[in-house]
N, C-alpha and C positions, 0 to 999 in steps of 0.2 A: 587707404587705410581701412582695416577691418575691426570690425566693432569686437567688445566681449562678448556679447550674447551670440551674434554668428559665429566665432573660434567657437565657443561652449556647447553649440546646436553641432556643428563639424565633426568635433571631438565625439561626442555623444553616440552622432550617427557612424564616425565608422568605431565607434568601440562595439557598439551594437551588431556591425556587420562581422565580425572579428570574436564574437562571444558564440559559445557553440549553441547551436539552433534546439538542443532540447532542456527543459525544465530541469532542476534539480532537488531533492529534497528539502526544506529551507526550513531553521525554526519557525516557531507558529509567533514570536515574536517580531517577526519581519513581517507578518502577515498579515492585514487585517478584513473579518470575514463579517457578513450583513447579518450571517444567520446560523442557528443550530446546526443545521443540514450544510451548510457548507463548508461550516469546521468538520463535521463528523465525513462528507465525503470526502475530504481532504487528508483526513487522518486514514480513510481511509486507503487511499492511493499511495502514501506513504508507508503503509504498514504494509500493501500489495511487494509494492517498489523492495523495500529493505528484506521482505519474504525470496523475492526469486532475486535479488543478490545474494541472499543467504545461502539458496538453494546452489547458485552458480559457481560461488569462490571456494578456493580451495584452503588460502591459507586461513590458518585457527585462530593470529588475531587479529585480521579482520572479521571473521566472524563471530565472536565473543564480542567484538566491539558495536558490530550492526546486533546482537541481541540486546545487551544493554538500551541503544539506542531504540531501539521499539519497544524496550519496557517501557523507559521514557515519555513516550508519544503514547500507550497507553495512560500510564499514569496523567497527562496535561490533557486528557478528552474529560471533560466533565460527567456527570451520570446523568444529569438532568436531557442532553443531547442526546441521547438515546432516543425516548419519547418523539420529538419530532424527525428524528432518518428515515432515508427509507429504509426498508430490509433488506436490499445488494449491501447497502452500505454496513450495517451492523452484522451481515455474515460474513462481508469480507474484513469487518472486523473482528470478529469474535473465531476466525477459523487462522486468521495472522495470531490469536493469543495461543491458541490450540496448538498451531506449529512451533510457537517459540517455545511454548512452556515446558515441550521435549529438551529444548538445551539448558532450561533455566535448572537451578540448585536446586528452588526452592520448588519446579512445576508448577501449578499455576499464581504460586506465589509472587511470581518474580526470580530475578538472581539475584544470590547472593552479596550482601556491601561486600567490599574486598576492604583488605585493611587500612588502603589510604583514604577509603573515603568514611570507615570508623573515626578514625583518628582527626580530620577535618569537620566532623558532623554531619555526613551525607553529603557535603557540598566537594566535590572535585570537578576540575578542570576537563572540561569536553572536547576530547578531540574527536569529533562524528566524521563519519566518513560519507565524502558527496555523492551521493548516490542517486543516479537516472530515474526521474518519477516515468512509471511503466503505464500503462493505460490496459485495463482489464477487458479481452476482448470477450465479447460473450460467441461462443461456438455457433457456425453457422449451420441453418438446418437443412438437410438433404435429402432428398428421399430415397429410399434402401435398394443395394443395387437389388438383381435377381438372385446373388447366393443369400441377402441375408431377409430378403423377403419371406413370411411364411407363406407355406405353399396352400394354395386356394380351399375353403375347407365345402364342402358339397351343402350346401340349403338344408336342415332338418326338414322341412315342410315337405322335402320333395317323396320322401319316405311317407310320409302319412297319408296325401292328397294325392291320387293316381291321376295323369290326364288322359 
Protein backbone atom coordinates (compact mmCIF):
# COMPACT_ATOMS: atom_id res chain seq x y z
CA UNK A 1 0.00 0.00 0.00
CA UNK A 2 1.27 3.45 -0.94
CA UNK A 3 1.22 6.26 1.39
CA UNK A 4 -0.27 10.06 0.43
CA UNK A 5 2.75 11.70 0.54
CA UNK A 6 4.57 9.33 -1.98
CA UNK A 7 1.03 9.40 -4.71
CA UNK A 8 1.45 13.41 -3.90
CA UNK A 9 5.64 13.45 -4.62
CA UNK A 10 4.55 10.92 -7.94
CA UNK A 11 1.91 13.24 -9.04
CA UNK A 12 4.07 16.21 -8.56
CA UNK A 13 7.06 14.85 -10.32
CA UNK A 14 5.58 13.65 -13.46
CA UNK A 15 3.22 16.84 -13.75
CA UNK A 16 6.55 18.72 -13.60
CA UNK A 17 7.97 16.51 -16.39
CA UNK A 18 4.75 17.13 -18.57
CA UNK A 19 4.90 21.11 -18.00
CA UNK A 20 6.66 22.89 -20.79
CA UNK A 21 10.36 23.46 -19.88
CA UNK A 22 10.36 27.38 -20.33
CA UNK A 23 9.16 30.21 -17.80
CA UNK A 24 6.13 32.10 -18.48
CA UNK A 25 5.14 35.66 -17.54
CA UNK A 26 3.40 35.33 -14.06
CA UNK A 27 1.74 38.14 -11.93
CA UNK A 28 4.11 39.67 -9.63
CA UNK A 29 1.36 38.40 -7.09
CA UNK A 30 2.56 34.93 -7.45
CA UNK A 31 5.83 36.20 -6.92
CA UNK A 32 7.69 36.74 -4.08
CA UNK A 33 11.01 38.94 -4.64
CA UNK A 34 14.08 39.54 -1.63
CA UNK A 35 14.82 42.83 -3.12
CA UNK A 36 14.38 46.05 -5.25
CA UNK A 37 16.62 44.82 -8.01
CA UNK A 38 14.93 41.79 -8.45
CA UNK A 39 11.34 43.01 -8.79
CA UNK A 40 12.92 45.73 -11.24
CA UNK A 41 14.88 42.87 -13.29
CA UNK A 42 12.07 40.90 -13.29
CA UNK A 43 9.72 43.56 -14.64
CA UNK A 44 12.11 43.75 -16.52
CA UNK A 45 12.32 40.67 -18.54
CA UNK A 46 8.68 40.80 -18.67
CA UNK A 47 8.41 44.01 -20.27
CA UNK A 48 11.51 42.60 -22.82
CA UNK A 49 9.32 39.21 -23.22
CA UNK A 50 5.66 41.03 -24.05
CA UNK A 51 7.92 43.84 -26.39
CA UNK A 52 9.17 40.92 -28.95
CA UNK A 53 5.70 39.16 -28.62
CA UNK A 54 4.35 42.41 -29.66
CA UNK A 55 6.71 42.82 -32.09
CA UNK A 56 5.99 39.11 -33.51
CA UNK A 57 2.05 38.65 -33.65
CA UNK A 58 0.14 39.71 -36.09
CA UNK A 59 -3.25 39.59 -34.76
CA UNK A 60 -4.54 43.31 -33.35
CA UNK A 61 -6.29 41.74 -30.23
CA UNK A 62 -3.68 40.15 -28.98
CA UNK A 63 -1.81 42.91 -29.45
CA UNK A 64 -3.89 45.68 -27.83
CA UNK A 65 -4.05 43.09 -25.18
CA UNK A 66 -0.22 42.50 -24.47
CA UNK A 67 -0.19 46.57 -24.50
CA UNK A 68 -2.58 46.95 -21.87
CA UNK A 69 -0.71 44.35 -20.06
CA UNK A 70 2.75 46.22 -19.93
CA UNK A 71 1.07 49.25 -19.09
CA UNK A 72 0.09 47.28 -16.19
CA UNK A 73 3.43 45.92 -15.19
CA UNK A 74 4.66 49.36 -15.54
CA UNK A 75 2.22 50.94 -13.38
CA UNK A 76 2.88 47.70 -10.34
CA UNK A 77 6.96 48.78 -10.58
CA UNK A 78 7.26 51.19 -7.82
CA UNK A 79 9.59 54.47 -8.22
CA UNK A 80 11.34 54.05 -5.25
CA UNK A 81 13.06 50.59 -7.25
CA UNK A 82 14.64 52.57 -9.63
CA UNK A 83 17.33 53.89 -7.20
CA UNK A 84 18.59 50.61 -6.34
CA UNK A 85 18.64 48.66 -10.42
CA UNK A 86 21.01 48.37 -12.38
CA UNK A 87 20.99 50.48 -15.49
CA UNK A 88 20.46 47.10 -18.19
CA UNK A 89 17.65 46.88 -16.09
CA UNK A 90 15.98 50.45 -16.12
CA UNK A 91 16.81 50.95 -20.06
CA UNK A 92 15.43 47.85 -20.86
CA UNK A 93 12.73 49.37 -19.00
CA UNK A 94 12.31 52.54 -20.00
CA UNK A 95 12.98 51.63 -23.92
CA UNK A 96 9.63 48.63 -23.31
CA UNK A 97 7.78 52.25 -22.14
CA UNK A 98 9.25 54.16 -25.41
CA UNK A 99 7.96 51.17 -27.68
CA UNK A 100 4.62 50.80 -26.19
CA UNK A 101 3.83 54.43 -25.89
CA UNK A 102 3.81 54.27 -29.85
CA UNK A 103 0.51 52.16 -29.60
CA UNK A 104 -0.93 53.68 -26.46
CA UNK A 105 -3.92 56.48 -26.97
CA UNK A 106 -2.65 58.43 -24.59
CA UNK A 107 1.64 58.02 -25.78
CA UNK A 108 3.48 58.02 -22.83
CA UNK A 109 0.55 58.36 -20.92
CA UNK A 110 -0.73 55.10 -21.16
CA UNK A 111 -3.90 53.62 -23.09
CA UNK A 112 -6.80 54.82 -23.02
CA UNK A 113 -9.78 53.21 -20.13
CA UNK A 114 -12.12 51.66 -22.64
CA UNK A 115 -15.65 51.87 -21.63
CA UNK A 116 -16.02 48.71 -19.59
CA UNK A 117 -13.57 49.49 -17.53
CA UNK A 118 -15.10 53.44 -16.90
CA UNK A 119 -18.06 51.97 -16.05
CA UNK A 120 -16.60 49.28 -13.28
CA UNK A 121 -14.20 51.96 -11.87
CA UNK A 122 -10.92 51.00 -13.63
CA UNK A 123 -11.28 47.44 -12.19
CA UNK A 124 -12.05 44.83 -15.33
CA UNK A 125 -11.39 41.42 -15.60
CA UNK A 126 -7.91 40.27 -17.01
CA UNK A 127 -7.53 38.19 -19.48
CA UNK A 128 -3.40 38.35 -20.05
CA UNK A 129 -1.94 36.46 -22.47
CA UNK A 130 0.94 33.66 -21.31
CA UNK A 131 3.58 34.73 -22.70
CA UNK A 132 7.32 33.08 -23.06
CA UNK A 133 9.70 35.20 -20.64
CA UNK A 134 12.73 35.79 -23.32
CA UNK A 135 16.20 36.37 -21.92
CA UNK A 136 18.00 39.40 -23.37
CA UNK A 137 20.99 38.32 -25.05
CA UNK A 138 23.71 40.84 -25.07
CA UNK A 139 25.44 40.90 -28.79
CA UNK A 140 28.54 39.06 -29.03
CA UNK A 141 31.73 40.92 -29.81
CA UNK A 142 33.98 40.15 -32.95
CA UNK A 143 36.47 41.61 -34.38
CA UNK A 144 35.92 43.20 -37.99
CA UNK A 145 36.39 41.25 -40.89
CA UNK A 146 39.00 42.87 -43.72
CA UNK A 147 36.10 44.81 -45.68
CA UNK A 148 35.06 46.51 -42.57
CA UNK A 149 38.37 47.23 -40.98
CA UNK A 150 39.73 50.73 -41.80
CA UNK A 151 42.60 50.70 -43.86
CA UNK A 152 45.98 51.24 -41.90
CA UNK A 153 46.58 55.01 -41.60
CA UNK A 154 50.65 55.85 -42.29
CA UNK A 155 52.48 57.23 -38.58
CA UNK A 156 52.49 61.21 -38.62
CA UNK A 157 55.90 61.04 -37.22
CA UNK A 158 57.09 59.38 -40.15
CA UNK A 159 56.67 62.75 -42.25
CA UNK A 160 58.54 64.85 -39.71
CA UNK A 161 61.48 62.69 -38.46
CA UNK A 162 63.64 61.27 -41.56
CA UNK A 163 65.85 58.09 -40.69
Amino acid sequence: MTSPRLVLRLACVRRSLLAPTFPHCQSRASTAFSSDAALCRQTAKVLYSLERFHRQNSSQNERRKVERQAWRELQKLPDAVADSASIHDVTDIVAAWCYFSRFWALGMHGPEETAEEKQKGGVLERNDIDVPLVERRAPKARSPTVDEAPPPRANPLDEVIEF
